[in-house]
N, CA, C and O atoms as a Maestro MAE file, in Angstrom:
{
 s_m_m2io_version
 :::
 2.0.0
}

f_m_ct {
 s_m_title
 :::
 protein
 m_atom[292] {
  # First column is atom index #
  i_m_mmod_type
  r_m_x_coord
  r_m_y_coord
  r_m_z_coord
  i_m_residue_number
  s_m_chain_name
  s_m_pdb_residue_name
  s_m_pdb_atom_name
  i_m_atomic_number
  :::
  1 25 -63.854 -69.282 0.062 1 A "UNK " " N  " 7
  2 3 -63.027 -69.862 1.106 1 A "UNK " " CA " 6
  3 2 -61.545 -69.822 0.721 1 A "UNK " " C  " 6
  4 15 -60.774 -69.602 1.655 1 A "UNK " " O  " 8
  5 25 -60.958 -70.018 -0.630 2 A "UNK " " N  " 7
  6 3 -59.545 -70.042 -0.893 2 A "UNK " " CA " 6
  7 2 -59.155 -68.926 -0.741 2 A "UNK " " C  " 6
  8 15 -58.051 -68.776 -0.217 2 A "UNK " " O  " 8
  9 25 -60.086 -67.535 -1.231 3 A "UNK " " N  " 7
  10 3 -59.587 -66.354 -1.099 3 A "UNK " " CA " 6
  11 2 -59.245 -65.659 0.072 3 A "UNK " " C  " 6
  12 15 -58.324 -64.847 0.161 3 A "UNK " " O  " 8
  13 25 -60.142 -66.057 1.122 4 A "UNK " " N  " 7
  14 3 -59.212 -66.032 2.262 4 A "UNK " " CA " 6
  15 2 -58.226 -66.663 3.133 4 A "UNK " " C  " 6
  16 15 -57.540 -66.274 4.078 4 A "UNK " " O  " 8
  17 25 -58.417 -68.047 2.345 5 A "UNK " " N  " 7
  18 3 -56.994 -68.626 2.618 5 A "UNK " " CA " 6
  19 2 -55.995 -67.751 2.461 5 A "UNK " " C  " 6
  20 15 -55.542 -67.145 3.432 5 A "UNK " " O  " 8
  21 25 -55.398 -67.528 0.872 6 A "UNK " " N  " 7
  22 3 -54.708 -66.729 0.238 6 A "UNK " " CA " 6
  23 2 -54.222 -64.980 0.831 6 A "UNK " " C  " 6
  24 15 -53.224 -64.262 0.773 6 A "UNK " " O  " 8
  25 25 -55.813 -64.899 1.469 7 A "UNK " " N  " 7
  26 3 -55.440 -63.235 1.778 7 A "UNK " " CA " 6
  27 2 -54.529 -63.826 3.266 7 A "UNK " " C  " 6
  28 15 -53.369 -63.416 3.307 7 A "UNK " " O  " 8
  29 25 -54.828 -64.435 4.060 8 A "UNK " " N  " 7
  30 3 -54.161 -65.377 5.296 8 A "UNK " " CA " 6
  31 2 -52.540 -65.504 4.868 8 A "UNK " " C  " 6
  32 15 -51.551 -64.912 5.300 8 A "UNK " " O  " 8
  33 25 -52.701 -66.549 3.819 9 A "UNK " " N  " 7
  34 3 -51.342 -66.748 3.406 9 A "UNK " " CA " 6
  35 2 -50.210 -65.536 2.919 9 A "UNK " " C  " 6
  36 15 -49.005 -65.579 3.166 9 A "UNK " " O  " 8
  37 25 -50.871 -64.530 2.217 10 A "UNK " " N  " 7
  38 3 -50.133 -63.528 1.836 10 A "UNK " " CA " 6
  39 2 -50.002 -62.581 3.234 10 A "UNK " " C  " 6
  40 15 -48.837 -62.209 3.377 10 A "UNK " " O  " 8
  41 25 -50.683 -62.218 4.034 11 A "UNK " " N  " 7
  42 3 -50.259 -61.419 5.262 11 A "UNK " " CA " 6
  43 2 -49.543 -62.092 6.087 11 A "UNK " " C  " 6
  44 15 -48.735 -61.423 6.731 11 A "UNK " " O  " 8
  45 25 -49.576 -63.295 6.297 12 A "UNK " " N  " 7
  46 3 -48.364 -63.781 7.148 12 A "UNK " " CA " 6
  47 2 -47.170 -64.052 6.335 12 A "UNK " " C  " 6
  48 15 -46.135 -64.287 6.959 12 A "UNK " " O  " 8
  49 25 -47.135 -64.059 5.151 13 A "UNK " " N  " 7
  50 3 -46.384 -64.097 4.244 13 A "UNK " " CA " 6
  51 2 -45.129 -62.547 4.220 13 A "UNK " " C  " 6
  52 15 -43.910 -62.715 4.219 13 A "UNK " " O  " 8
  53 25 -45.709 -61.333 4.207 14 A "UNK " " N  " 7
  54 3 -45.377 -60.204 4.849 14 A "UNK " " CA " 6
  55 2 -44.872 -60.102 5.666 14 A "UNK " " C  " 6
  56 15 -43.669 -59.850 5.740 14 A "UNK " " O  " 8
  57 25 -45.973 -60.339 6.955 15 A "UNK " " N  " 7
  58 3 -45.477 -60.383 8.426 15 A "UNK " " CA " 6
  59 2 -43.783 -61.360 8.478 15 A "UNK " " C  " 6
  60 15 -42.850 -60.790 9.044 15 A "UNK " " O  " 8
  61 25 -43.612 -62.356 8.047 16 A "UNK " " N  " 7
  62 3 -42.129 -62.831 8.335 16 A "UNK " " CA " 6
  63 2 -41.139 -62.002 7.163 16 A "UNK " " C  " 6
  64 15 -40.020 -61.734 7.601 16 A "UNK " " O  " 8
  65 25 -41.357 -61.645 5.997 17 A "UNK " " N  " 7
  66 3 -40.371 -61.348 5.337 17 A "UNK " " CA " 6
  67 2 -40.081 -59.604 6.552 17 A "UNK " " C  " 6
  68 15 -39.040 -59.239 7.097 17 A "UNK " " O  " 8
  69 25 -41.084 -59.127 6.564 18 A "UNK " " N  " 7
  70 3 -40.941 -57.733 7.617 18 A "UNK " " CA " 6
  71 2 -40.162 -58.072 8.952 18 A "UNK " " C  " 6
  72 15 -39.617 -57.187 9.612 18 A "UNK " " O  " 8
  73 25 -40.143 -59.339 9.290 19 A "UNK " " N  " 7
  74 3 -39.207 -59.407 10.503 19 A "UNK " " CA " 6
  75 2 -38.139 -60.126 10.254 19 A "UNK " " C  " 6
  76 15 -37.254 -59.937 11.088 19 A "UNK " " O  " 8
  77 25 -37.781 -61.164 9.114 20 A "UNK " " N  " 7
  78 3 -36.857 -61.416 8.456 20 A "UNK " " CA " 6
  79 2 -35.917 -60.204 8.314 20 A "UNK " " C  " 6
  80 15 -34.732 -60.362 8.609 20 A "UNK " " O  " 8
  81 25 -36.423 -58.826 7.820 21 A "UNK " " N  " 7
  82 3 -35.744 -57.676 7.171 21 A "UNK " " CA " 6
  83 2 -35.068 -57.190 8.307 21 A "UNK " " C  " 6
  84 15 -33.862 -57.000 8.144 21 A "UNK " " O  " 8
  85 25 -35.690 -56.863 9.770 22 A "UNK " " N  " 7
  86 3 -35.669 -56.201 10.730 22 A "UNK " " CA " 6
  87 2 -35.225 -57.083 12.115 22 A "UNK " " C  " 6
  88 15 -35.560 -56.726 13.244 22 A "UNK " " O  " 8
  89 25 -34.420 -58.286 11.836 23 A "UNK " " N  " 7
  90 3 -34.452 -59.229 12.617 23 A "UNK " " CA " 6
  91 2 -33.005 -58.661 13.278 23 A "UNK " " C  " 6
  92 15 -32.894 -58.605 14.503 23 A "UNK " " O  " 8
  93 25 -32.029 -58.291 12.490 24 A "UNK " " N  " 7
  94 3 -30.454 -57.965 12.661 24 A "UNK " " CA " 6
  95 2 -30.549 -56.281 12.805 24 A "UNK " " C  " 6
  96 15 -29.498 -55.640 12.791 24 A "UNK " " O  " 8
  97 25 -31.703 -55.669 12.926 25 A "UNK " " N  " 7
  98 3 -31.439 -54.200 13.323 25 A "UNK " " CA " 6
  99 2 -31.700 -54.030 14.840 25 A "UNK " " C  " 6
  100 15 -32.661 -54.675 15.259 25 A "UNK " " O  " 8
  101 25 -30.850 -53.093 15.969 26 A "UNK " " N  " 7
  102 3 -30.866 -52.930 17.297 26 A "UNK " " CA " 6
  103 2 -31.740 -51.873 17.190 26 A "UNK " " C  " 6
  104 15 -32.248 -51.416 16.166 26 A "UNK " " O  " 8
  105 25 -31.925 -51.382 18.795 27 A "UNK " " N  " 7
  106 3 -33.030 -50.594 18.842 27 A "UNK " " CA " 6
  107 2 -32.177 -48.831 18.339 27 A "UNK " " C  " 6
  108 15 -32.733 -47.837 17.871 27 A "UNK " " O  " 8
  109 25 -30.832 -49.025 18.650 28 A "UNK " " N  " 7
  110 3 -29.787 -47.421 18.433 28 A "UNK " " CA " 6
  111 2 -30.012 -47.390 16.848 28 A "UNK " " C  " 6
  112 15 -30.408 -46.337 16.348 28 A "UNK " " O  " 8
  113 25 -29.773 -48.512 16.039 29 A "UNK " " N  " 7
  114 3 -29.570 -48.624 14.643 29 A "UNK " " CA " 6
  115 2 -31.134 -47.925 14.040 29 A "UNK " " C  " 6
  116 15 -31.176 -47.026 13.201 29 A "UNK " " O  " 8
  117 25 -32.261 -48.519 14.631 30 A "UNK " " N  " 7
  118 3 -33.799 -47.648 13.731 30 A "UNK " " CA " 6
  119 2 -34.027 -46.638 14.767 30 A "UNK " " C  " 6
  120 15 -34.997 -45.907 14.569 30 A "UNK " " O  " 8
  121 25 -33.155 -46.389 16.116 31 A "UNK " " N  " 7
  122 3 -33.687 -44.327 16.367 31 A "UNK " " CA " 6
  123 2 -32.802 -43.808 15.456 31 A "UNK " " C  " 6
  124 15 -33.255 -42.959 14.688 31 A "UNK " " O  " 8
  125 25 -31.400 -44.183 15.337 32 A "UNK " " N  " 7
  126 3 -30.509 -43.294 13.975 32 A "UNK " " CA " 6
  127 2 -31.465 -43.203 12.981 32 A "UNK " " C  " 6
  128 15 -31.873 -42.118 12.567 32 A "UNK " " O  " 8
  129 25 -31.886 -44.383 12.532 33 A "UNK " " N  " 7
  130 3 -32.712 -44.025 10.717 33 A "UNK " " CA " 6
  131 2 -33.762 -43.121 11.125 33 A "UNK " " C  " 6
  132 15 -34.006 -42.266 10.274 33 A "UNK " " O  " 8
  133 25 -34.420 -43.064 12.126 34 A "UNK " " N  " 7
  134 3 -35.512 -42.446 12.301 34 A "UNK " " CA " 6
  135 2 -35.245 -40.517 12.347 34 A "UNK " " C  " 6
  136 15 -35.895 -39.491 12.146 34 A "UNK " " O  " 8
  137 25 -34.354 -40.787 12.606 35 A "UNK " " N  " 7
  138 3 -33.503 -39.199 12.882 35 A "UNK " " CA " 6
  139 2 -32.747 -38.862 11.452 35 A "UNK " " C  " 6
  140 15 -32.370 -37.716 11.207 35 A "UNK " " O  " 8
  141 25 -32.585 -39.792 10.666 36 A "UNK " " N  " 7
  142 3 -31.704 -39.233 9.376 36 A "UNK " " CA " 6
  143 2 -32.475 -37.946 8.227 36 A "UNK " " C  " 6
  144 15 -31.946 -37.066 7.548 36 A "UNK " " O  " 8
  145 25 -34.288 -38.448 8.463 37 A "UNK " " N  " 7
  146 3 -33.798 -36.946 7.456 37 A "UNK " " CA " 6
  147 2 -33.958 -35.423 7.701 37 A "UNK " " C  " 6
  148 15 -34.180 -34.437 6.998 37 A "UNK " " O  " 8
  149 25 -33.675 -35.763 9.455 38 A "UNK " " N  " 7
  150 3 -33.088 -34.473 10.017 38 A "UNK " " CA " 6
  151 2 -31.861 -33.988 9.721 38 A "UNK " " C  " 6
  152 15 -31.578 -32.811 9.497 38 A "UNK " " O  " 8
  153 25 -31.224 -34.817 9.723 39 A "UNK " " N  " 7
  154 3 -29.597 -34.927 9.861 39 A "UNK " " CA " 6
  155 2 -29.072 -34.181 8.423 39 A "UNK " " C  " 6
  156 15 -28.024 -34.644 7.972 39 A "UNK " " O  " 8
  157 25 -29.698 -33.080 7.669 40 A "UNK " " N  " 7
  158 3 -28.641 -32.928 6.639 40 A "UNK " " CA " 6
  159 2 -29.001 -31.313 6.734 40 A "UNK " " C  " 6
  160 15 -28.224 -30.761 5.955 40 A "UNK " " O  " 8
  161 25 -29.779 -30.408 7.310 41 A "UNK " " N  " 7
  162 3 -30.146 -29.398 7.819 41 A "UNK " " CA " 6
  163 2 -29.757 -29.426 9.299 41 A "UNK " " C  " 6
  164 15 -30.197 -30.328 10.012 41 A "UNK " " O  " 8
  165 25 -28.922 -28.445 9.809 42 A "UNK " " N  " 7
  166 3 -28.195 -28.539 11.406 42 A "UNK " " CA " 6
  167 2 -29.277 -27.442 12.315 42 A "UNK " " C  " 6
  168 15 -29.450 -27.422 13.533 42 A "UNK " " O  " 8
  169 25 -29.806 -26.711 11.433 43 A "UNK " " N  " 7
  170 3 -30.565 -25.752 12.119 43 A "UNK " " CA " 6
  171 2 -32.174 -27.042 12.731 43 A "UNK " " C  " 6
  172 15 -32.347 -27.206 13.939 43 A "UNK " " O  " 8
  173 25 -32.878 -27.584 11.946 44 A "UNK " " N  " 7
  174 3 -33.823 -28.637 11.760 44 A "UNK " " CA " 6
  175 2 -33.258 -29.750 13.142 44 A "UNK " " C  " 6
  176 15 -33.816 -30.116 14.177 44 A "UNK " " O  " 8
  177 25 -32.492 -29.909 12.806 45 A "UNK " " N  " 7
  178 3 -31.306 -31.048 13.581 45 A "UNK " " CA " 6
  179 2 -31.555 -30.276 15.053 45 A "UNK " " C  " 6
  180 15 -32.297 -30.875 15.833 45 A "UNK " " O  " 8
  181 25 -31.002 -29.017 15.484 46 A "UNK " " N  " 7
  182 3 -30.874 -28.792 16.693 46 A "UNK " " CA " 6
  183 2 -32.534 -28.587 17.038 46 A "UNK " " C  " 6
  184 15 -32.702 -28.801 18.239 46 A "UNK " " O  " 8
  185 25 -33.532 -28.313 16.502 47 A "UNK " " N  " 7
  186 3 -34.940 -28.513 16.977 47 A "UNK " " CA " 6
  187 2 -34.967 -29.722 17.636 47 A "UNK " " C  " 6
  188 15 -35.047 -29.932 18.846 47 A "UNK " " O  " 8
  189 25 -34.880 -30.611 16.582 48 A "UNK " " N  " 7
  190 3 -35.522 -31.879 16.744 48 A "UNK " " CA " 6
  191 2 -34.490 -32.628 18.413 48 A "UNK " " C  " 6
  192 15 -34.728 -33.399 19.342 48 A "UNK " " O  " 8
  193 25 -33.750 -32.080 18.099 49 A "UNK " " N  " 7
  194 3 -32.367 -32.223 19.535 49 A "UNK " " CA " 6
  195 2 -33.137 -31.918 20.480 49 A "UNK " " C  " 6
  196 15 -33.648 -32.846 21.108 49 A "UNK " " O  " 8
  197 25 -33.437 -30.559 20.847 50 A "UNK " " N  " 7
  198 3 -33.920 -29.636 21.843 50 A "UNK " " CA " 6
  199 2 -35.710 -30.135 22.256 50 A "UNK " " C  " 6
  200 15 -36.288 -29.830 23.299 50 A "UNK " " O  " 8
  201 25 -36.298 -30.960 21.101 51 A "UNK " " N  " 7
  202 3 -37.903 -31.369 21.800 51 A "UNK " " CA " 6
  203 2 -37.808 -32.532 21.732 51 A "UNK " " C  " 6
  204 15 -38.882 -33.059 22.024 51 A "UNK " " O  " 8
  205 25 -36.835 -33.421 21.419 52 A "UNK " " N  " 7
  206 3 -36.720 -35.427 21.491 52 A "UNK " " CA " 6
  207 2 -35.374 -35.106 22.373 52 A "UNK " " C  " 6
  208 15 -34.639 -36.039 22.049 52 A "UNK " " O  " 8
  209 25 -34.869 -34.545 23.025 53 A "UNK " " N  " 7
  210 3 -33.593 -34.885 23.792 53 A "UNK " " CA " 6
  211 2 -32.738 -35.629 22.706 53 A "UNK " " C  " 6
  212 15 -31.556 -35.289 22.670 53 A "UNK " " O  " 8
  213 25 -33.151 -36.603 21.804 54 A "UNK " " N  " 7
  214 3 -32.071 -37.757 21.240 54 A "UNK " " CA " 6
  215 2 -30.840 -36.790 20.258 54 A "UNK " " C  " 6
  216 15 -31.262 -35.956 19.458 54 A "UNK " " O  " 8
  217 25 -29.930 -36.926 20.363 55 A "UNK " " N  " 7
  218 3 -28.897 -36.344 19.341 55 A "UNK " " CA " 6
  219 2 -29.099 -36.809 17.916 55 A "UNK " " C  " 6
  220 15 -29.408 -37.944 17.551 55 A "UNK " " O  " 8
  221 25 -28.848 -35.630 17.098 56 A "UNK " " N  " 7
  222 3 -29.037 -36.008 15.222 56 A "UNK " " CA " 6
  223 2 -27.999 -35.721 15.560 56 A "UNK " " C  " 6
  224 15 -27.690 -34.949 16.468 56 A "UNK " " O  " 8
  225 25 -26.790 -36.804 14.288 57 A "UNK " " N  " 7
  226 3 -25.758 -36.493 13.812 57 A "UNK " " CA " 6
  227 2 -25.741 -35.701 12.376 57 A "UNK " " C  " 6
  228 15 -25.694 -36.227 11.265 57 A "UNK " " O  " 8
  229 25 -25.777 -34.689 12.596 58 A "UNK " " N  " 7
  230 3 -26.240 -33.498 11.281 58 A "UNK " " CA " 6
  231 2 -24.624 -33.540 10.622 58 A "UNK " " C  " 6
  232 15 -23.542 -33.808 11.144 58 A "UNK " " O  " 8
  233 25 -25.027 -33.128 9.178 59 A "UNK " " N  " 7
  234 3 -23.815 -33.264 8.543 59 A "UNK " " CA " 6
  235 2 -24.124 -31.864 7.956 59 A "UNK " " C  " 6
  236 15 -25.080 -31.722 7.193 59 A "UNK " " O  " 8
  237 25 -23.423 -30.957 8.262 60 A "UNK " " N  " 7
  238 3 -23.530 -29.490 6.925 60 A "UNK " " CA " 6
  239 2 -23.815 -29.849 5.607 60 A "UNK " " C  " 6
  240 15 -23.036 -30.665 5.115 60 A "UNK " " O  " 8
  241 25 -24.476 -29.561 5.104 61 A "UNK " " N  " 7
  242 3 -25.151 -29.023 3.595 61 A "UNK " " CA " 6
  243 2 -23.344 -29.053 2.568 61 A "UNK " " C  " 6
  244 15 -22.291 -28.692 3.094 61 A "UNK " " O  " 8
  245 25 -23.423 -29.406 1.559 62 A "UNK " " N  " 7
  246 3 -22.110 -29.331 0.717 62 A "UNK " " CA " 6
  247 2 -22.574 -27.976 0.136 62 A "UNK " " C  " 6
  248 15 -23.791 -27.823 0.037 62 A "UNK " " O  " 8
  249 25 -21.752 -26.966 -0.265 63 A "UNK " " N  " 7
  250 3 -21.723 -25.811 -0.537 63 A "UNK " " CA " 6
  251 2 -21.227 -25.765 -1.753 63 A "UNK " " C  " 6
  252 15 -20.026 -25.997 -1.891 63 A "UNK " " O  " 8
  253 25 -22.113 -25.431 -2.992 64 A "UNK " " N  " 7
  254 3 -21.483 -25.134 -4.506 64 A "UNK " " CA " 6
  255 2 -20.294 -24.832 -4.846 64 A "UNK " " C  " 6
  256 15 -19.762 -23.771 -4.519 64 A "UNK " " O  " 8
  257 25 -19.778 -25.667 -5.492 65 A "UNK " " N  " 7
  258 3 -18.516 -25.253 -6.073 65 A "UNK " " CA " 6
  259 2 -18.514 -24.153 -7.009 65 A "UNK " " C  " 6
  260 15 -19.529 -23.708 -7.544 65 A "UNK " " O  " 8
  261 25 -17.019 -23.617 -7.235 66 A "UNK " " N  " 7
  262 3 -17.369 -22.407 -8.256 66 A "UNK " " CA " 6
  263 2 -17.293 -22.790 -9.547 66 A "UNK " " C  " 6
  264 15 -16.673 -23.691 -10.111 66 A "UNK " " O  " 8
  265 25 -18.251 -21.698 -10.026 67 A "UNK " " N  " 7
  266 3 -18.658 -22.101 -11.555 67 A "UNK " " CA " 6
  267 2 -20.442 -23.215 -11.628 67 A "UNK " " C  " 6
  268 15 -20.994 -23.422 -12.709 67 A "UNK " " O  " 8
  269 25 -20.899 -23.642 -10.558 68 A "UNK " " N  " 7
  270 3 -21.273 -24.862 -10.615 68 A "UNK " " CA " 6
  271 2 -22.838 -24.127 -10.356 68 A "UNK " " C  " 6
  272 15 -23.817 -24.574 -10.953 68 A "UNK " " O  " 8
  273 25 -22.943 -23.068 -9.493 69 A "UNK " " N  " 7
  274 3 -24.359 -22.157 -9.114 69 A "UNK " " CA " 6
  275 2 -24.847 -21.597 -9.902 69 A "UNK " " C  " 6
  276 15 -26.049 -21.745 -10.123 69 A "UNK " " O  " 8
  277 25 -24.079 -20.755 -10.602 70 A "UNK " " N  " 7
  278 3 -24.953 -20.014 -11.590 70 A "UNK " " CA " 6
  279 2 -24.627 -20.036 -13.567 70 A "UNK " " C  " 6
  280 15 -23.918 -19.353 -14.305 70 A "UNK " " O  " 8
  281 25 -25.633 -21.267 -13.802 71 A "UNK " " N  " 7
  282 3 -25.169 -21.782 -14.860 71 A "UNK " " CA " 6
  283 2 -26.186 -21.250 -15.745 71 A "UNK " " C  " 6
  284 15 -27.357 -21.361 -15.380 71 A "UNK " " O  " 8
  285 25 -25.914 -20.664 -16.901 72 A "UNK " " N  " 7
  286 3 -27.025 -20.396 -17.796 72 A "UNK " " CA " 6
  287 2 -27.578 -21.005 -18.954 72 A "UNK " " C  " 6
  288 15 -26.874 -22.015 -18.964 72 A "UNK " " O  " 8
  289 25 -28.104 -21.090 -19.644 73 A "UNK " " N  " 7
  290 3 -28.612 -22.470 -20.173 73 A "UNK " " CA " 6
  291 2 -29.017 -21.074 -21.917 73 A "UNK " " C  " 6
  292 15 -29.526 -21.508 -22.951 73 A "UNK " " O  " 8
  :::
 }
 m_bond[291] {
  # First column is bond index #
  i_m_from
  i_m_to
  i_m_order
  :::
  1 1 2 1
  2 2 3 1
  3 3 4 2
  4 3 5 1
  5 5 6 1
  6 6 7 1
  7 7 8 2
  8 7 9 1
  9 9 10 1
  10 10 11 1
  11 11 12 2
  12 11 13 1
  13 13 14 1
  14 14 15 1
  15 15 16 2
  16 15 17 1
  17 17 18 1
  18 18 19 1
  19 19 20 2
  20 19 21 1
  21 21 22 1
  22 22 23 1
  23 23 24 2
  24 23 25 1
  25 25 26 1
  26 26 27 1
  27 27 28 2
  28 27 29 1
  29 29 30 1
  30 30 31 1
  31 31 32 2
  32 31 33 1
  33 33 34 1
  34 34 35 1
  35 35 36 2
  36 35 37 1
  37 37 38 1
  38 38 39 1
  39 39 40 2
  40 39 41 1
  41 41 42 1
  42 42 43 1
  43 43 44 2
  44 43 45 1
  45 45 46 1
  46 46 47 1
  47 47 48 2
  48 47 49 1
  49 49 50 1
  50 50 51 1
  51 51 52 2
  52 51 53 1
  53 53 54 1
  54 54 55 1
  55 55 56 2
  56 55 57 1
  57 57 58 1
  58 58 59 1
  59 59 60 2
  60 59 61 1
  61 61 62 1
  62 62 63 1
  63 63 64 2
  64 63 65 1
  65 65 66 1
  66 66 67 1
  67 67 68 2
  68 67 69 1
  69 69 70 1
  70 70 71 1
  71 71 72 2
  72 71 73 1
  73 73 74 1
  74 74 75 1
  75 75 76 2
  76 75 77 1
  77 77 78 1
  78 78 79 1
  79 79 80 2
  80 79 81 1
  81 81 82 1
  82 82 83 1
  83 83 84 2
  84 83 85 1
  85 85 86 1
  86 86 87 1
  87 87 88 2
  88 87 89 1
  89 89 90 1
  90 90 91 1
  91 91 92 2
  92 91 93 1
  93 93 94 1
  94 94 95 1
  95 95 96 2
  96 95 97 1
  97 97 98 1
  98 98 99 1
  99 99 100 2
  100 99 101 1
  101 101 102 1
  102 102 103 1
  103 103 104 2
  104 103 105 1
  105 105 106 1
  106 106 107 1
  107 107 108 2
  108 107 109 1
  109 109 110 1
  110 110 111 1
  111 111 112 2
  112 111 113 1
  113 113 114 1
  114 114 115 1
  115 115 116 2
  116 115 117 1
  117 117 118 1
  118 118 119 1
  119 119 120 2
  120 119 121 1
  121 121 122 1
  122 122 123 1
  123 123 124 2
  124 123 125 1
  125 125 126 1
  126 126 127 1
  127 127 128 2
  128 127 129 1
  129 129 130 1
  130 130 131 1
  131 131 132 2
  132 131 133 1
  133 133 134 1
  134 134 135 1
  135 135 136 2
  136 135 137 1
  137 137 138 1
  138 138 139 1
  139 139 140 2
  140 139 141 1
  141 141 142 1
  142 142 143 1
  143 143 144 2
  144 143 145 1
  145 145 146 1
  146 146 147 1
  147 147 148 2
  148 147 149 1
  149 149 150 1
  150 150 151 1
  151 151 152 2
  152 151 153 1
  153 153 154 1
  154 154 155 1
  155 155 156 2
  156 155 157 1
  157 157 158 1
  158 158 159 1
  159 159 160 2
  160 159 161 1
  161 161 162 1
  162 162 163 1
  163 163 164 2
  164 163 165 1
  165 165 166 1
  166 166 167 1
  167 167 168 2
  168 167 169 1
  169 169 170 1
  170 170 171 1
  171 171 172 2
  172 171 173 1
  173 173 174 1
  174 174 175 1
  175 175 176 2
  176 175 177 1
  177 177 178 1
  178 178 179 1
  179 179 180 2
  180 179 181 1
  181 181 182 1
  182 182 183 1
  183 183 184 2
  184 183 185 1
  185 185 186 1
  186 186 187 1
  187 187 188 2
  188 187 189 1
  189 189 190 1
  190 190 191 1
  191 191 192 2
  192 191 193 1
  193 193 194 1
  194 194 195 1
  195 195 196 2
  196 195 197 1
  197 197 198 1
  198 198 199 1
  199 199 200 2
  200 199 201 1
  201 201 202 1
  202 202 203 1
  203 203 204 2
  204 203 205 1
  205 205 206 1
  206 206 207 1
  207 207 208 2
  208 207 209 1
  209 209 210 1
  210 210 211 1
  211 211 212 2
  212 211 213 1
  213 213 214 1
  214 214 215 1
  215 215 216 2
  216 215 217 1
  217 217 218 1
  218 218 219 1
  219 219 220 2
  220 219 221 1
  221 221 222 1
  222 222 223 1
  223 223 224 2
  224 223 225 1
  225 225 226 1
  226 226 227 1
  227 227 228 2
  228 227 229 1
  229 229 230 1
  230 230 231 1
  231 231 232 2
  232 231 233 1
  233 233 234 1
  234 234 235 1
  235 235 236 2
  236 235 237 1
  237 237 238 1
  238 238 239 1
  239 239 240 2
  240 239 241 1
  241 241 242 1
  242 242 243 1
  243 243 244 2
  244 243 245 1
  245 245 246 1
  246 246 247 1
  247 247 248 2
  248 247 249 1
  249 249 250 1
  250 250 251 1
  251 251 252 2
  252 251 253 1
  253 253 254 1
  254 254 255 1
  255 255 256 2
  256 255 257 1
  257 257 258 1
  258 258 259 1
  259 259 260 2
  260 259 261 1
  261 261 262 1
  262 262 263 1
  263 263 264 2
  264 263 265 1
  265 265 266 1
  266 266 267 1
  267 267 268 2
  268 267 269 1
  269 269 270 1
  270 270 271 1
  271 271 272 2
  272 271 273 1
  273 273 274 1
  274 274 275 1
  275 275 276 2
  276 275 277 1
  277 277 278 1
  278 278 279 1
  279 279 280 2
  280 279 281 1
  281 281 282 1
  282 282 283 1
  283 283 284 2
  284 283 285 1
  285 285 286 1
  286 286 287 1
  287 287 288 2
  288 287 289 1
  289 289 290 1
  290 290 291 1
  291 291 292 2
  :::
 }
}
């Protein structure tokens, strides 16, 4: 009987810290996160654009500096 007290107590225990966490996020703020790990590939990015309608804000890829690509060891 305590142990399912306990299993009781620990899932609602969850359940508020999970909406505690998510209490101050809007609905624009988790479609952005939901879209971020599109967003660093623009080619990936315009798919996901073109079959969800929703816009990724894609950021270009940073491009090796010189000297920094082909390092030999």
């Amino acid at each position: 009987m305590i142990e399912i007290a306990l299993n009781l107590f620990g899932i609602v225990g969850f359940w508020l810290a999970i909406e505690y966490c998510l209490k101050h996020q809007t609905a624009e703020s988790l479609e952005d996160a939901s879209l971020m790990p599109f967003a660093d590939d623009p080619e990936v990015a315009r798919r996901v654009e073109l079959a969800t309608g929703k816009t990724v804000k894609a950021v270009a890829p940073e491009e090796a500096k010189p000297g920094w690509g082909n390092l030999e060891v």
